[in-house]
C-alpha positions, 0 to 999 in steps of 0.5 A: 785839238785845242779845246782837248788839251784845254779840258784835259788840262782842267780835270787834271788840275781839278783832281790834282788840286781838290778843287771845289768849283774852282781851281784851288792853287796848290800851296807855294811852300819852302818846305823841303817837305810838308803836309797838310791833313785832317785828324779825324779821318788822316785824308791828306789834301796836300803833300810835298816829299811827306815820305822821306826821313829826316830829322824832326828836331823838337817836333819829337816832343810830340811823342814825348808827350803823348807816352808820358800820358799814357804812362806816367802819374801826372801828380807824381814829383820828379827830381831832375838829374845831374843828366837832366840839368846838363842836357844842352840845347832849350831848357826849363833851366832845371837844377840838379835835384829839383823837384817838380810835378810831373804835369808841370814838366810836360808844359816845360816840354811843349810850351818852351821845348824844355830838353832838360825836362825830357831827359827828367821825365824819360828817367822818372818813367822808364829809367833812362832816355834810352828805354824811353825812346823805346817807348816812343818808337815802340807807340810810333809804330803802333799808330801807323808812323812805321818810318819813324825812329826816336833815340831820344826824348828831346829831338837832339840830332842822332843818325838814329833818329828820324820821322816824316812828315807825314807820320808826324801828322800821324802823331798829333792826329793821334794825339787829338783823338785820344787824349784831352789833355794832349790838346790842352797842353799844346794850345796854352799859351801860358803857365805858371809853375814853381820855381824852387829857391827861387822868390817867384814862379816860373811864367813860360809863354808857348813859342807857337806863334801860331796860336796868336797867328791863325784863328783856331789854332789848337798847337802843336809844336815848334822844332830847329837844329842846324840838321833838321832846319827849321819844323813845325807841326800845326793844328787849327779846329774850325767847327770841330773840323781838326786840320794838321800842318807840318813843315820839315827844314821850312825858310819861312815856317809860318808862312808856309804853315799858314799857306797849307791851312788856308789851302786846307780850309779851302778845299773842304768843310766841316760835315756833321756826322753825329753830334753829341748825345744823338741817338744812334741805337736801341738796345733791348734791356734784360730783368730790367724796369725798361724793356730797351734804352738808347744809345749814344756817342758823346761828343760830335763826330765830324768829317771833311766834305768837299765844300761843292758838295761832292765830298766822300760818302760816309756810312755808319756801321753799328755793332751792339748786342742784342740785349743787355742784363739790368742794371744800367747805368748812364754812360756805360759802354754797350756797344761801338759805332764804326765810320767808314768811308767805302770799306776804309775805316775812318773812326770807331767812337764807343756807343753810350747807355742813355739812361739809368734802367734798374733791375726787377725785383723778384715780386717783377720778374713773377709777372714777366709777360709771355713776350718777355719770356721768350725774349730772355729765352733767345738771348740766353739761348744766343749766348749759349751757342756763342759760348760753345763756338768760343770753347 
């Protein structure tokens, strides 16, 4: 009976903890919550209370981000408002009328969590804080952090205003996927940018301690209110592996940030899908000087597997057309490749022309093979069909 209890005891802390051949302890965290998860796949490996709502502080600037690249010009010059300069809290220290551009607000934002460059940046793109947080809210929940609520760019306490841990995860793991630059910002440790009236340039210097604490660091993002206590948001990329860590109203943030990636980095390595320019697909090419070309992604996808090997089954399900008309030109978009693990969708990554194919000149399409014919002749036929089931 006691050898029972014993293995029972074993699998349960097996499966619990991910183990990989030996049991892996469970990170020991003040966090009133936090989460450990990887971008690519959103797999989390290790949560404490992520579903529960509270006040992400200057964690919010994430958003901020993310929808002042997606809509905003990033060389357009901001003037900064009376609202702007007055706003209370971290500031860029901005004067009422300043100029800056755009890309240089954003670092203020990331690097020093700069409130003041918020409330500039909401009022150049979309008039108001208000309006602003409704674009923030409204991108939240068009990337799965459905309980999350911004009503404002800076992460100021408001009853209105809130986020999880786990749907924070979300945002910077959205934010890797999608936008370089996102990446670029929250991992500088330093810019310099200028300082309008002033004999010298600004120099700010990223408060993230993280990135000189852990090897790999890539961000994300620091945050503190007497409300939310003390967050923090952090990513680590070990070969092309993207690990995310929050921590929500954390005693000892680093401490506990760095706990959940080294269980992270514990419990799963990194698992090369497709690298970058390999072969995936062959498409036919129609009218042109190359009867079919290869078909490409452009950089590497990699997935978290288990470090005993057991890991998850990963497949690829290409979908391409069947032939594409002359001219193509390298780098076109032709078709997707989707990764899936079981029937659940990881990731979809655009599948790439791998070479430049021009069209036949008249004089060439005289001397079309019986073969080619009639290859042409099906395709066109296909996509006769298909047009008629669309009308």
């Amino acid at each position: 009976m006691a050898r029972k209890i014993l293995w029972l005891f074993v699998f349960t802390s097996a499966f619990y903890s991910l183990t990989v051949g030996s049991v892996q302890a469970t990170p020991a965290v003040t966090a009133k919550a936090a989460i450990i998860m990887d971008a690519t796949t959103g797999e989390v490996l290790y949560a404490k209370d992520a579903e529960s709502r509270r006040y992400p502080a200057s964690t919010t600037k994430m958003m901020t981000l993310l929808v002042a690249l997606e809509k905003g010009r990033l060389d357009d010059w901001v003037v900064a408002s009376k609202a702007a300069h007055e706003t209370e809290g971290s500031s860029l220290y901005l004067e009422a009328g300043e100029k800056q551009r755009l890309l240089d607000l954003l670092y203020g934002i990331m690097l020093v969590s700069g409130n003041d460059a918020t409330v500039a940046v909401a009022e150049h793109i979309a008039g108001s804080v208000p309006a602003y947080a409704r674009l923030m809210t409204q991108k939240a929940q068009e990337i799965g952090a459905v309980n999350t609520r911004f009503a404002n760019s800076s992460g100021l306490p408001d009853p209105n205003h809130y986020s999880t841990a786990h749907d924070l995860a979300r945002i910077a793991a959205y934010g890797y996927r999608t936008q370089p630059l996102f990446a670029e910002i929250v991992s500088s440790k330093r810019r310099v940018m200028p300082w309008p009236g002033k004999g010298y340039d600004r120099e700010i210097f990223n408060e993230n301690r993280m990135l000189w604490l852990y090897p790999g660091a890539n961000g994300v993002k620091t945050g503190y209110t007497d409300a939310a206590g003390r967050c923090l948001v952090s990513a680590v990329k070990r070969n092309g592996l993207q690990l995310i860590s929050v921590v929500l109203d954390s005693e000892r943030m680093w401490d506990d940030s760095i706990a959940l990636l080294d269980y992270g980095f514990g419990v799963v390595k990194a698992k090369n899908l497709l690298l970058q320019n390999q072969k995936v697909a062959d498409v036919a090419v129609l009218d042109g000087l190359e009867k079919q070309i290869s078909l490409y992604v452009a950089q590497d996808i990699v997935v978290p597997e288990s470090r005993n090997g057991a890991g998850n089954t990963y497949r690829l399900a290409v979908q391409k057309p069947d032939a594409i008309a002359a001219p193509v030109r390298r780098g076109d978009v032709v078709g997707t490749v989707r990764i899936l693990r079981g029937e659940e969708e990881v990731t979809v990554m655009p599948l790439l022309a791998g070479q430049d194919v021009e069209r036949r000149s008249l004089f060439r399409l005289a001397a079309l093979s019986a073969e080619d014919v009639w290859t042409w002749v099906k395709v066109a036929f296909a996509r006769l069909l298909s047009d008629g089931r669309q009308a």
